[in-house]
Backbone and ligand atoms as CSV (ligand in chain L), in Angstrom:
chain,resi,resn,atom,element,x,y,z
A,1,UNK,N,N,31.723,8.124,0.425
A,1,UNK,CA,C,31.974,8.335,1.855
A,1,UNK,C,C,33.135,7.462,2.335
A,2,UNK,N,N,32.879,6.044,1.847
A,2,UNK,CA,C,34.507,4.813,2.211
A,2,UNK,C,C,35.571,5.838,1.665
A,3,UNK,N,N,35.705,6.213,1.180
A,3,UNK,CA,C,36.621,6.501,0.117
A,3,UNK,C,C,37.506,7.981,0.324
A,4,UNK,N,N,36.361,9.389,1.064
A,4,UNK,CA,C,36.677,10.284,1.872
A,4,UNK,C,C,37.589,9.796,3.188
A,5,UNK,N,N,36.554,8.807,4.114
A,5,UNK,CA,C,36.945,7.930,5.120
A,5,UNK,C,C,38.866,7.495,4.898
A,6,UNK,N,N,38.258,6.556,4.005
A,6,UNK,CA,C,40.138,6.257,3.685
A,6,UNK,C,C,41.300,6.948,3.590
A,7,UNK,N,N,40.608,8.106,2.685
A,7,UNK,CA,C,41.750,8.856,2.321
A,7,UNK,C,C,42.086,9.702,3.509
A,8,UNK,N,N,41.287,10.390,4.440
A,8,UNK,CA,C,41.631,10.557,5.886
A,8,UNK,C,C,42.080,9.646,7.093
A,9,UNK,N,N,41.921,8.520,6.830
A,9,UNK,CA,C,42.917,8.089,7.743
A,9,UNK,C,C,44.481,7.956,7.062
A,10,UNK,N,N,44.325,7.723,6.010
A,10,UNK,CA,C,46.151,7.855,5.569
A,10,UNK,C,C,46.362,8.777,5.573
A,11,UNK,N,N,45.931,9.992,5.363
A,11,UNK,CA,C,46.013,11.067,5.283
A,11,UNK,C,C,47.128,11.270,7.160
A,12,UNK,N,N,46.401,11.186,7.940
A,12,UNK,CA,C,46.378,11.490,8.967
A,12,UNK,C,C,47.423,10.638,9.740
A,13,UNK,N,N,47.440,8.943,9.054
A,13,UNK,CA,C,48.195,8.107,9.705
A,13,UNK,C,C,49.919,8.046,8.776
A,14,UNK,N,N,50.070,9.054,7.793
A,14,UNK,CA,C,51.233,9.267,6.766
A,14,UNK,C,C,51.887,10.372,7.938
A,15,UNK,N,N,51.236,11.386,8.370
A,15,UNK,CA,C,51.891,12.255,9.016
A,15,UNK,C,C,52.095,12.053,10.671
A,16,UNK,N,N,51.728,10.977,11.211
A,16,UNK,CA,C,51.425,10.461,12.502
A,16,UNK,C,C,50.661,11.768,13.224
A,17,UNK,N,N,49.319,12.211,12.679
A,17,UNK,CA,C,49.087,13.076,12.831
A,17,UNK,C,C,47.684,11.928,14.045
A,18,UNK,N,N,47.346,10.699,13.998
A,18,UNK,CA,C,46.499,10.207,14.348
A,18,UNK,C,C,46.264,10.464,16.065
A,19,UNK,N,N,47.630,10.030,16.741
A,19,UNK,CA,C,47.853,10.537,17.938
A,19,UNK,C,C,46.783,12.167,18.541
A,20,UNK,N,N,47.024,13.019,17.814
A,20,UNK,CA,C,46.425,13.930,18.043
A,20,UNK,C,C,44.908,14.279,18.258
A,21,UNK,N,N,43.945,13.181,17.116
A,21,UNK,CA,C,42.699,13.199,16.736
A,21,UNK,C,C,41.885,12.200,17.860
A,22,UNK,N,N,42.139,13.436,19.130
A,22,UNK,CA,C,41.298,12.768,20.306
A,22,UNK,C,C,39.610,12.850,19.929
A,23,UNK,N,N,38.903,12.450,20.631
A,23,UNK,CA,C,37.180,12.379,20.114
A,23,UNK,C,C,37.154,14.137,20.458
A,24,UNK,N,N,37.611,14.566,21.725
A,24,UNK,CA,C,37.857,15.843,22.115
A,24,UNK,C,C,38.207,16.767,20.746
A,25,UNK,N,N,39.819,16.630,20.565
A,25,UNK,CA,C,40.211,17.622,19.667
A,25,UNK,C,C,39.138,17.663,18.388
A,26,UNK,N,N,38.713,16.869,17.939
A,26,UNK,CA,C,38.448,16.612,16.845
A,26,UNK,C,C,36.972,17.234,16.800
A,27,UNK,N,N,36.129,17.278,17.961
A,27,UNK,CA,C,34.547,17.948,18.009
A,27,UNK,C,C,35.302,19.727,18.225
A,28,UNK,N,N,36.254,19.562,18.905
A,28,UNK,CA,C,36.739,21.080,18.911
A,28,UNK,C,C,37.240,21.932,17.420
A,29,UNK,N,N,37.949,21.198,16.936
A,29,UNK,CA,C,38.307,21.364,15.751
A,29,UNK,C,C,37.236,21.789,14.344
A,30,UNK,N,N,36.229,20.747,14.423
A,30,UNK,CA,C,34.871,20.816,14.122
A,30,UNK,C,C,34.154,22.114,14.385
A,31,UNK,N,N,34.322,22.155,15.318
A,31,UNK,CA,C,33.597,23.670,15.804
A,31,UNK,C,C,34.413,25.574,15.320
A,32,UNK,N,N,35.993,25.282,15.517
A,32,UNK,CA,C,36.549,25.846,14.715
A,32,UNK,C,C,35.992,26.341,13.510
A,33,UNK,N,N,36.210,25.256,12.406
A,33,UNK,CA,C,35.725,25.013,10.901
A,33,UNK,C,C,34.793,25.708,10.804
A,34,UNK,N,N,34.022,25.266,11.585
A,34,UNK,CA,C,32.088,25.627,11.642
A,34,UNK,C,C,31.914,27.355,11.415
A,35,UNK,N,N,33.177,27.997,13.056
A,35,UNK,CA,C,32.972,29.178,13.422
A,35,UNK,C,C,33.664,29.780,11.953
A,36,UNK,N,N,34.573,29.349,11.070
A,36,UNK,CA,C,35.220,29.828,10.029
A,36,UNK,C,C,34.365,30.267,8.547
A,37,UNK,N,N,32.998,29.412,9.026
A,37,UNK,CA,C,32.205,29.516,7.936
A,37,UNK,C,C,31.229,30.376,8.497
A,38,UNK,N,N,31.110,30.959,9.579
A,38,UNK,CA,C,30.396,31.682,9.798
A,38,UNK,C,C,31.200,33.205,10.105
A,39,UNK,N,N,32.458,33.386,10.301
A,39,UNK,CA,C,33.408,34.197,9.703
A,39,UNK,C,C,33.055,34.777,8.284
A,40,UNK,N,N,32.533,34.300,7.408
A,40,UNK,CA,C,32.670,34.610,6.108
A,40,UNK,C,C,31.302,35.597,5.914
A,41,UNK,N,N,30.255,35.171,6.914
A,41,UNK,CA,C,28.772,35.749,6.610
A,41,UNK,C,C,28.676,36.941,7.373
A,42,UNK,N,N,29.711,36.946,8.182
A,42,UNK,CA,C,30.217,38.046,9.520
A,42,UNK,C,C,29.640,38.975,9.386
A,43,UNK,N,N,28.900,40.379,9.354
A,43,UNK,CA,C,28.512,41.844,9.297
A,43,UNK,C,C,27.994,41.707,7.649
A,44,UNK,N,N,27.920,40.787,6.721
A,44,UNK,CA,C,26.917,40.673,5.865
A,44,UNK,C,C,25.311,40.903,5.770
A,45,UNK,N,N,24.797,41.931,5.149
A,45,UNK,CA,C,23.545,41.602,5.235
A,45,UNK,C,C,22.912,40.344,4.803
A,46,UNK,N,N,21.338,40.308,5.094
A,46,UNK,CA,C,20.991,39.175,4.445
A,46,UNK,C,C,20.864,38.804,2.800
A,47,UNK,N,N,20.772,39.751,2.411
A,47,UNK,CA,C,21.192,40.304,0.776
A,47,UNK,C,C,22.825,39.194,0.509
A,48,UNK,N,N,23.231,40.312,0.889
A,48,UNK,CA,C,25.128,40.120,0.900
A,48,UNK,C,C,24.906,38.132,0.654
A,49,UNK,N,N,24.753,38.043,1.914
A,49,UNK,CA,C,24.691,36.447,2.499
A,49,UNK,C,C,24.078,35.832,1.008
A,50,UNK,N,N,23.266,35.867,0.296
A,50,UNK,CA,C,23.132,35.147,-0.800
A,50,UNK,C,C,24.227,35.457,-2.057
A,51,UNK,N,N,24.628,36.362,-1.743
A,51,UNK,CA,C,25.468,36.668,-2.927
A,51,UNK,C,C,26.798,36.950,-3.165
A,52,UNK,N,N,27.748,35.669,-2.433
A,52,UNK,CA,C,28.795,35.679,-2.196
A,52,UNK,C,C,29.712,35.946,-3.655
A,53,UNK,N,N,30.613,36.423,-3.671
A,53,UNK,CA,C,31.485,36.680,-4.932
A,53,UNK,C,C,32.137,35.719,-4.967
A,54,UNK,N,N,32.825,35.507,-6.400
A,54,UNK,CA,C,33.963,34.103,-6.467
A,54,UNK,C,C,34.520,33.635,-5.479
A,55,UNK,N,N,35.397,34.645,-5.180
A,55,UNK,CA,C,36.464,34.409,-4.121
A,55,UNK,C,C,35.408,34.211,-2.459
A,56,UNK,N,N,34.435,34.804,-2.522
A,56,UNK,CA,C,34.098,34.016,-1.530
A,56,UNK,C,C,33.556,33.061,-1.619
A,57,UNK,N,N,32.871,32.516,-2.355
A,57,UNK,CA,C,32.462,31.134,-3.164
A,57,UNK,C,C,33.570,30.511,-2.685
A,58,UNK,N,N,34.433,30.485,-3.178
A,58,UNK,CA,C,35.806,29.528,-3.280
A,58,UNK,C,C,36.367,29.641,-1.268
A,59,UNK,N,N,35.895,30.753,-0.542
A,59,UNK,CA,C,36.531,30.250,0.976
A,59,UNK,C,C,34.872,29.334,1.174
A,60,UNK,N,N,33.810,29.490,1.014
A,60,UNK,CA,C,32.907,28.788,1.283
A,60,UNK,C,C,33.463,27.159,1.021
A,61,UNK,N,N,33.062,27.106,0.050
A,61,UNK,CA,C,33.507,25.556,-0.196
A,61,UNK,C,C,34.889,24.595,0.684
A,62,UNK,N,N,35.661,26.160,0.663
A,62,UNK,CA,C,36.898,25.410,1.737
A,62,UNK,C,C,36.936,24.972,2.993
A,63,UNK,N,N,35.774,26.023,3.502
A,63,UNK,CA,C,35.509,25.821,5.103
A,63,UNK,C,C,34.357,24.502,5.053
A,64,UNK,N,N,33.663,24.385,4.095
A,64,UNK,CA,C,32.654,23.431,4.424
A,64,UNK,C,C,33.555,21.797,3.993
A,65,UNK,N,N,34.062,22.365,3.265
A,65,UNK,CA,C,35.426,20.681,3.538
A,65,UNK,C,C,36.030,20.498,4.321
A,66,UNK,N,N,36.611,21.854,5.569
A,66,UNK,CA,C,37.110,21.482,6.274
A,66,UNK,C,C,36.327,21.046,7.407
A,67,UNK,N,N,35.011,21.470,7.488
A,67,UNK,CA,C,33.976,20.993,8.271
A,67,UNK,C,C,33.396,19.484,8.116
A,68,UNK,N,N,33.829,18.851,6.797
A,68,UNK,CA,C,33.238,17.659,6.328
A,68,UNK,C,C,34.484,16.833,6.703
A,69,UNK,N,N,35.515,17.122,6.874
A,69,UNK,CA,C,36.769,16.445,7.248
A,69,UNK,C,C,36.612,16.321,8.251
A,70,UNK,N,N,36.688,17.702,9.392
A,70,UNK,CA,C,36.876,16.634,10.656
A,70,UNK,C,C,35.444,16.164,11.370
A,71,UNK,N,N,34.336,16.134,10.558
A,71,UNK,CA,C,33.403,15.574,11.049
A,71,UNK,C,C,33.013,14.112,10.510
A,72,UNK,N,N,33.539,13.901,9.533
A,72,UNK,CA,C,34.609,12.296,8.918
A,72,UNK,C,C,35.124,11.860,10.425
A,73,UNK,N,N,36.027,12.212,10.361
A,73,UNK,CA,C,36.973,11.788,11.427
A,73,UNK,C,C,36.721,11.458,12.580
A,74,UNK,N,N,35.690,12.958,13.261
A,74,UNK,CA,C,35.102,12.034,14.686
A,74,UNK,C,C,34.174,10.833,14.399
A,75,UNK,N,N,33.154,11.179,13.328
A,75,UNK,CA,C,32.469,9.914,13.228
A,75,UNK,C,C,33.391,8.627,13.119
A,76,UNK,N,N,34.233,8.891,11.981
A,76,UNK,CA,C,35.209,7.406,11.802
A,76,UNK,C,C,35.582,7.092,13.475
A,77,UNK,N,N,35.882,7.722,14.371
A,77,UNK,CA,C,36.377,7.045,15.500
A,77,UNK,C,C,35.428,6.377,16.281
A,78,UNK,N,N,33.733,6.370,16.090
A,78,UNK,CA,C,32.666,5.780,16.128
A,78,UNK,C,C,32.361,5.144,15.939
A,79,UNK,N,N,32.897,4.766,14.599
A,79,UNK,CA,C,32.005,4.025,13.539
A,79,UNK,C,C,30.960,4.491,13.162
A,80,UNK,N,N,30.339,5.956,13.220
A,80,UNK,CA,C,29.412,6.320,12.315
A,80,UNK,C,C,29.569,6.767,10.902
A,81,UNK,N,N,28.524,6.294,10.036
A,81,UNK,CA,C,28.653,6.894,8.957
A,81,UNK,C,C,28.190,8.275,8.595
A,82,UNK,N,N,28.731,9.674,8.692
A,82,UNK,CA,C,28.192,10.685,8.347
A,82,UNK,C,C,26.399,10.918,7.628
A,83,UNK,N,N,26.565,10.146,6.333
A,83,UNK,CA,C,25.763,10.495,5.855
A,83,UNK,C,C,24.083,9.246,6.062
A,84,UNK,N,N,24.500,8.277,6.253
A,84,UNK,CA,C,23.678,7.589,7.242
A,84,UNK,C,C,23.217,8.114,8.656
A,85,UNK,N,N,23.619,8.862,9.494
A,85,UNK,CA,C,23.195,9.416,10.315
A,85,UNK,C,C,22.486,10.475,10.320
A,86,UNK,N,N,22.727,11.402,8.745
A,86,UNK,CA,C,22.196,12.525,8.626
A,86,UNK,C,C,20.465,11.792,8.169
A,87,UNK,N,N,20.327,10.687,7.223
A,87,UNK,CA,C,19.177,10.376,6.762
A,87,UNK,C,C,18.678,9.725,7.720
A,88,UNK,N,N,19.059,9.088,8.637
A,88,UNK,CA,C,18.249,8.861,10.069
A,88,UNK,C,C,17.484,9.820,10.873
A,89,UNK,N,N,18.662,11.191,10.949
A,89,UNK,CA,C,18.290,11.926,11.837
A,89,UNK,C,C,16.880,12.725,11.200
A,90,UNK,N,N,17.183,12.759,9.628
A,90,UNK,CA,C,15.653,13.771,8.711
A,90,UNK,C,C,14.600,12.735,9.256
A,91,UNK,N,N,14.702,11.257,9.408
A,91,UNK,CA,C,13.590,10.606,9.482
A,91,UNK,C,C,12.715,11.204,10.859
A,92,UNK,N,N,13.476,11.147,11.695
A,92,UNK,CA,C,13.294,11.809,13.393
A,92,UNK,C,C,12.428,12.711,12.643
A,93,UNK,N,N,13.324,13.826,12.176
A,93,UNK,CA,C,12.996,15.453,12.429
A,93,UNK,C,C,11.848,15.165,11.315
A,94,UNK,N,N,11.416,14.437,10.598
A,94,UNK,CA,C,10.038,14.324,10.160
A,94,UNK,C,C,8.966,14.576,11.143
A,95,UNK,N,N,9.557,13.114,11.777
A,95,UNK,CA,C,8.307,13.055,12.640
A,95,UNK,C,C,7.850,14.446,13.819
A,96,UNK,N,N,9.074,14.848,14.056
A,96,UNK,CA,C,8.995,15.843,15.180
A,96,UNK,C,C,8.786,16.813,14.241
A,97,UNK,N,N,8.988,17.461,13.613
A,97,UNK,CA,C,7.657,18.591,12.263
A,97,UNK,C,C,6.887,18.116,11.552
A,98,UNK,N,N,5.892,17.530,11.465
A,98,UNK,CA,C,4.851,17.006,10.785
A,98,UNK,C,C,4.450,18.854,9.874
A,99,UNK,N,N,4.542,18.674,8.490
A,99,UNK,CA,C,4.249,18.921,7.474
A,99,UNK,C,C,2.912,20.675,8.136
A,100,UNK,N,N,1.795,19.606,8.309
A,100,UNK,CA,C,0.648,20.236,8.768
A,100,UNK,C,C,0.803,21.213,10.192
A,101,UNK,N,N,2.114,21.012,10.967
A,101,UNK,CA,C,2.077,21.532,11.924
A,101,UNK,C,C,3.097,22.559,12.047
A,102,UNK,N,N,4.167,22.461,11.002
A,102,UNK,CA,C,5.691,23.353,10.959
A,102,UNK,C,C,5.727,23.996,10.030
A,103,UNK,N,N,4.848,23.734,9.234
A,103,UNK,CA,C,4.598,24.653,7.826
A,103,UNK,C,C,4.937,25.920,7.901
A,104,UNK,N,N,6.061,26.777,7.480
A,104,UNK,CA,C,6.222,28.484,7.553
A,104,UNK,C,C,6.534,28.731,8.837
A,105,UNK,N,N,6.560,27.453,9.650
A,105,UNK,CA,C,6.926,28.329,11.444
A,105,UNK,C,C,8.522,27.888,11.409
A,106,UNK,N,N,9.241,29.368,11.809
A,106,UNK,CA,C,10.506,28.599,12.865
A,106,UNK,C,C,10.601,28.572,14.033
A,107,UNK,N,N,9.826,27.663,14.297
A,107,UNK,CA,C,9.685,26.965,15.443
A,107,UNK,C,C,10.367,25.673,16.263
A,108,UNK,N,N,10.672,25.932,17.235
A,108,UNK,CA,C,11.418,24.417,17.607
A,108,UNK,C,C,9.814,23.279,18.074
A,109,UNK,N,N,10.357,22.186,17.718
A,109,UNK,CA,C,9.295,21.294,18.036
A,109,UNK,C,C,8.777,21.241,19.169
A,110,UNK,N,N,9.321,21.624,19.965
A,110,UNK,CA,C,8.440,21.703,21.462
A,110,UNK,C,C,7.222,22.833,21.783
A,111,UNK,N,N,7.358,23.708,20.663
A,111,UNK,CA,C,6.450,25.252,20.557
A,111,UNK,C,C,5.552,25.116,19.409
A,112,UNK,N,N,5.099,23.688,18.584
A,112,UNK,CA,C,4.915,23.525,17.451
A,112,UNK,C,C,3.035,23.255,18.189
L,1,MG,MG,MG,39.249,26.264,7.759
């Protein structure tokens, strides 16, 4: 994760691209990415959706890096660590689905 981290800020501070990477642009940008990976599943059935071909294999993986990049980035302007926040947040969402109570439901926790 240091090491993703790093290489995006030089990345970013080689092209004086830093200026640009407001907390704003950067959740927008994020969302972009996001909508790009959901571009790909577009008028797919649910069939389809598991069984992407190479070449879509290969835009999958691209969009979800570009989704892991600029969500690097806003965190880095935080100081959060991506993946520390994600194992915080499962701890939460434990507690708020308890096992015995979310089992097979998709349910949001408030309907549980
Ligand atoms: Mg993209």
């Amino acid at each position: 994760m240091e090491k993703l981290r790093e290489n995006l800020r030089n990345f970013a501070k080689e092209r004086e691209w830093l200026q640009f990477h407001s907390p704003k642009n950067l959740a927008m940008a994020l969302c972009v990415e996001a909508a790009e990976i959901i571009e790909i599943f577009q008028w797919l059935t649910r069939e389809q959706s598991f069984n992407l071909d190479e070449s879509g294999r290969e835009h999958l993986a691209e969009e979800i890096g570009d989704v892991m990049i600029y969500l690097t980035n806003l965190a880095d302007k935080f100081g959060i660590d991506p993946l520390e926040a994600a194992h915080a947040k499962m701890i939460k969402n434990a507690k708020k689905y308890p096992v015995d109570k979310a089992k097979g439901l998709a349910r949001k926790y408030n309907e549980l």
